[in-house]
C-alpha positions in Angstrom: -102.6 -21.6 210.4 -104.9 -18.6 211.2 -108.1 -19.4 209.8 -108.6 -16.1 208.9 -105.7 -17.0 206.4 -105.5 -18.8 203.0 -102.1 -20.9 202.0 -101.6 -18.0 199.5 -100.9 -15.9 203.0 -97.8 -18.1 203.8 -95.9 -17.2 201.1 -97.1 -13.3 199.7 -98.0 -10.4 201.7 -101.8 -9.8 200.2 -104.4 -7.5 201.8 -106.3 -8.6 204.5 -109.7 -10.1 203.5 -113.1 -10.0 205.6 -115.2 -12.5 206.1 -118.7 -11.7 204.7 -122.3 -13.6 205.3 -123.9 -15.2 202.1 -126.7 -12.9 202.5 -123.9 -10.1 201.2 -124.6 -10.5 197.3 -128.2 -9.5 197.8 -126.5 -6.3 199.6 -124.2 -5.2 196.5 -126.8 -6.0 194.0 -129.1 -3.2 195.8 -125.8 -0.7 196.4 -125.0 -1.5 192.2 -128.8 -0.6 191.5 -128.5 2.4 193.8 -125.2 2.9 191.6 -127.0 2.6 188.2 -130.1 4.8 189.2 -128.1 7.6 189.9 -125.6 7.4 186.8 -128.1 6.0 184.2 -126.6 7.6 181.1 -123.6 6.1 181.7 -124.3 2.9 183.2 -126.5 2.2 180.8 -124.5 2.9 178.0 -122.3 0.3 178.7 -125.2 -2.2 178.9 -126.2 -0.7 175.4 -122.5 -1.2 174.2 -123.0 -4.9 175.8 -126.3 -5.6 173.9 -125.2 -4.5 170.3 -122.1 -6.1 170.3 -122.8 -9.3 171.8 -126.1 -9.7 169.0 -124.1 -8.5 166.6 -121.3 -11.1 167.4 -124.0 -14.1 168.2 -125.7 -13.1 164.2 -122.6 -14.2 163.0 -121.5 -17.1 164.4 -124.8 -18.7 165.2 -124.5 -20.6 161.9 -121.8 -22.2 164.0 -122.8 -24.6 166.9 -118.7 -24.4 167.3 -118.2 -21.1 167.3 -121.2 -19.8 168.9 -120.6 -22.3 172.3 -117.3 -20.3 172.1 -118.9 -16.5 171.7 -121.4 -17.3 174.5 -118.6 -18.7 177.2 -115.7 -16.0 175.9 -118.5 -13.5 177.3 -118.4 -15.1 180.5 -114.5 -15.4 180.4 -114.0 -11.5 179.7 -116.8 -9.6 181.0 -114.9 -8.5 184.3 -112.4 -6.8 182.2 -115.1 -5.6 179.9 -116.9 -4.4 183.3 -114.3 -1.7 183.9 -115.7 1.6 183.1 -118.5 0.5 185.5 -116.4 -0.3 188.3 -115.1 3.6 187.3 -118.1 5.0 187.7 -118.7 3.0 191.4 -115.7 4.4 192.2 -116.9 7.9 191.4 -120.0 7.4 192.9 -118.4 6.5 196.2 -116.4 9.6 196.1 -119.8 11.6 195.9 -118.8 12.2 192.3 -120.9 12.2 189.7 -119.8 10.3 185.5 -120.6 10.8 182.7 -120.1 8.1 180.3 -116.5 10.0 179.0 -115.6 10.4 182.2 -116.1 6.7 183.2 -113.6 5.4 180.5 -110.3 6.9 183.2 -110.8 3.3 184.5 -109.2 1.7 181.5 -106.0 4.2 182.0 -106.1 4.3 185.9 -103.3 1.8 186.8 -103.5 0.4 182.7 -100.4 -1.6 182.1 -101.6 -3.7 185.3 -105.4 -3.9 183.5 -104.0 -4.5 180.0 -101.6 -7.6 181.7 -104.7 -9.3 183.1 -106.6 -8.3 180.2 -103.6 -10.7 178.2 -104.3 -13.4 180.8 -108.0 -13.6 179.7 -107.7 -13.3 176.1 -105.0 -16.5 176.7 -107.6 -18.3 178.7 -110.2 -17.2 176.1 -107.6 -18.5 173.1 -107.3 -21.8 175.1 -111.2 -22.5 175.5 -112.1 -22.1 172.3 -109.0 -24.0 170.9 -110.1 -26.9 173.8 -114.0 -26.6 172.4 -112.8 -26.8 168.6 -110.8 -30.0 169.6 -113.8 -31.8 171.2 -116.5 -31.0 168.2 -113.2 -32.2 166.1 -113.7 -35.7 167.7 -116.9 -36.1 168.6 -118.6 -34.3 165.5 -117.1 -34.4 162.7 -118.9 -32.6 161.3 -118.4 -29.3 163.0 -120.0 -27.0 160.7 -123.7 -27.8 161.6 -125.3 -24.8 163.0 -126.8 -24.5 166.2 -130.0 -25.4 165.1 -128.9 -29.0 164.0 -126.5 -29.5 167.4 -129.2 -29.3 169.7 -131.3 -31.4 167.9 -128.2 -34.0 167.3 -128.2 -33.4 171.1 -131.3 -34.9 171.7 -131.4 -37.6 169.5 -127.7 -39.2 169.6 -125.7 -40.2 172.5 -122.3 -38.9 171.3 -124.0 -35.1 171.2 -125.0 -36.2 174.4 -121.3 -37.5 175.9 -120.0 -33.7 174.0 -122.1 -31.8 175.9 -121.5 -33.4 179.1 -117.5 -32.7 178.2 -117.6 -29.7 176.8 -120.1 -28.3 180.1 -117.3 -29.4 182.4 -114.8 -28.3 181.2 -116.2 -25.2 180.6 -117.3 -24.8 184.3 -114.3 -25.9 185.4 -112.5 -23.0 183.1 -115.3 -20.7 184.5 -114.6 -21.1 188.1 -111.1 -20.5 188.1 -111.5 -17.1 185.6 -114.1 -16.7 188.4 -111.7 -17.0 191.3 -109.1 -14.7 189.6 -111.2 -12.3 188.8 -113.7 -12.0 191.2 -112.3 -8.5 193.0 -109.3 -8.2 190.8 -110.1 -5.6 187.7 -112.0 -3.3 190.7 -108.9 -3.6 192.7 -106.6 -2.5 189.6 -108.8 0.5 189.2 -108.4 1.6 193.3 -104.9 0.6 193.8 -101.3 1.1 192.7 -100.6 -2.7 192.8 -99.7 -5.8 189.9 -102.2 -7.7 188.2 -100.4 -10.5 189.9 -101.4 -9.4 193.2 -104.8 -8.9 192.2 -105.3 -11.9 191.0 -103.9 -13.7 194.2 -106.1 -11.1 196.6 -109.5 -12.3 194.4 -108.5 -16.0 194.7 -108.2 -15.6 198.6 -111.1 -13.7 199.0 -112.9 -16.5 197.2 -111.4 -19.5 199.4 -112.3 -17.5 202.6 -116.1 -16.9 201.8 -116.5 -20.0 199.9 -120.4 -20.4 200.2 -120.9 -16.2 199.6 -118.7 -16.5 196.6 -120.3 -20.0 195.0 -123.5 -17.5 195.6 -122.6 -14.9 194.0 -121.0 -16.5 191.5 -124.4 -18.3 190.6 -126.7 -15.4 190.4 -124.4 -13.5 188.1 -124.8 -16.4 185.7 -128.3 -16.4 186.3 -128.8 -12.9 185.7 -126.5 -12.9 182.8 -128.2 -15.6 181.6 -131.6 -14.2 182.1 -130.1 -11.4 179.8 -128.8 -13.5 176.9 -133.0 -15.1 177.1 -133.7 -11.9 176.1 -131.7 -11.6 173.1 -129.3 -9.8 175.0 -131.2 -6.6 175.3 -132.1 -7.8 179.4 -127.9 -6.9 179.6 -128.6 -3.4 178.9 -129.8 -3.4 182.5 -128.6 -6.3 183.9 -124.6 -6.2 182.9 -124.6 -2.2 184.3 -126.4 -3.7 187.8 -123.5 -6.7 187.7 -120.6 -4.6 187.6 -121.7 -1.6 190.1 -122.7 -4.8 192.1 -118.7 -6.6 191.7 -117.5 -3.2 192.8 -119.5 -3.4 196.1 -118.5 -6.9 196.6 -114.5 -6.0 196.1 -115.0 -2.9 198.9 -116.8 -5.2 200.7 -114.0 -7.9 201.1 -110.9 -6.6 200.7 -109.6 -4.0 203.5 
């Protein structure tokens, strides 16, 4: 086999993918800053849209060790579909055009029944974790009403808290790399081309396995970023979601042809 192939390439007839250095994330992070410098209004008013909703979600389940494990990964799960007026207005700027944040929301309708399929596939995958999360604080706390407060200090002082968060971190990395893989260039490739969310999905996949150590690095510093931004009580993701997404658009130009 051509190394320049995946086995997805024996059986579907996907865009070619380029190989990329892992010095390339550093790359679309500075093209998405040059992105969100020159459409602030409307980049930024995503991130502001990110920021209210996300404390305004977290207020209400923190209560809830359960349910706010759950609110925190579901962000993670969704944001790429979340990140589509972004990628929009990345795809304006590239075509010397300037957005406004009105004019940014043509992403969600620019190919849509392909964006609102995939968008389907992450609420599943979303429905799935947090039925898998409320299974495991089911067995291993019973009782799963303690708020977040009391789970991290059951954490620290008894060994099943200890064997649930060791679980429950697994599986949700495991969860996280394959939404990763999936949807690493796929929403951005909805938004630029007449193709099925299907397609999309195996084209992001491939362009993972092919730049394995770029993708494992960029995959890490968006959690790191986003990360940063939660430490902040989420109002760090007014800047830093904006920066992420311009950045995933760069990344999907970048390795798909």
């Amino acid at each position: 086999m051509n190394p320049d192939q995946s086995p997805l390439d024996q059986h579907f007839s996907l865009p070619k993918i380029r190989r990329v250095g892992p010095d390339r994330p550093l790359a679309w992070l500075r093209a998405g800053w040059h992105d969100l410098v020159e459409n602030p209004i409307a980049s930024l008013a995503y991130g502001l849209l990110f920021a209210i909703s996300g404390d305004i979600i977290l207020i209400f389940a923190w209560r809830n060790a359960h349910f706010f494990l759950a609110a925190v990964s579901g962000f993670f799960l969704i944001s790429p579909l979340l990140c589509a007026g972004i990628y929009e207005i990345s795809r304006r700027q590239e075509a010397g055009l300037a957005s406004t944040h009105i004019e940014s929301l043509a992403g969600w309708s620019r190919n849509g029944e392909s964006i609102a399929m995939f968008g389907l596939f992450l609420a599943f995958v979303g429905f799935v974790w947090e039925r898998l999360s409320a299974v495991l604080f089911t067995l291993l706390i019973p009782e799963s009403a303690a708020d977040l407060a009391s789970f991290v200090s059951g954490i620290l002082r008894a060994d099943e808290y200890l064997v649930l968060a060791i679980v429950w971190l697994v599986a949700g990395a495991c969860l996280a790399c394959f939404v990763f893989a999936v949807s690493a260039v796929s929403i951005p490739m909805l938004l630029d081309r007449d193709t099925d969310f299907v397609t999309a999905m195996m084209t992001s996949v491939r362009a993972v396995l092919l730049n394995l150590r770029t993708m494992v690095w960029w995959g890490a510093l968006i959690v790191m970023l986003t990360l940063i931004g939660f430490s902040t009580l989420l109002l760090g993701l007014i800047i830093l979601m904006p920066l992420i997404g311009h950045a995933t658009w760069h990344a999907y130009r970048d390795l798909v042809e």
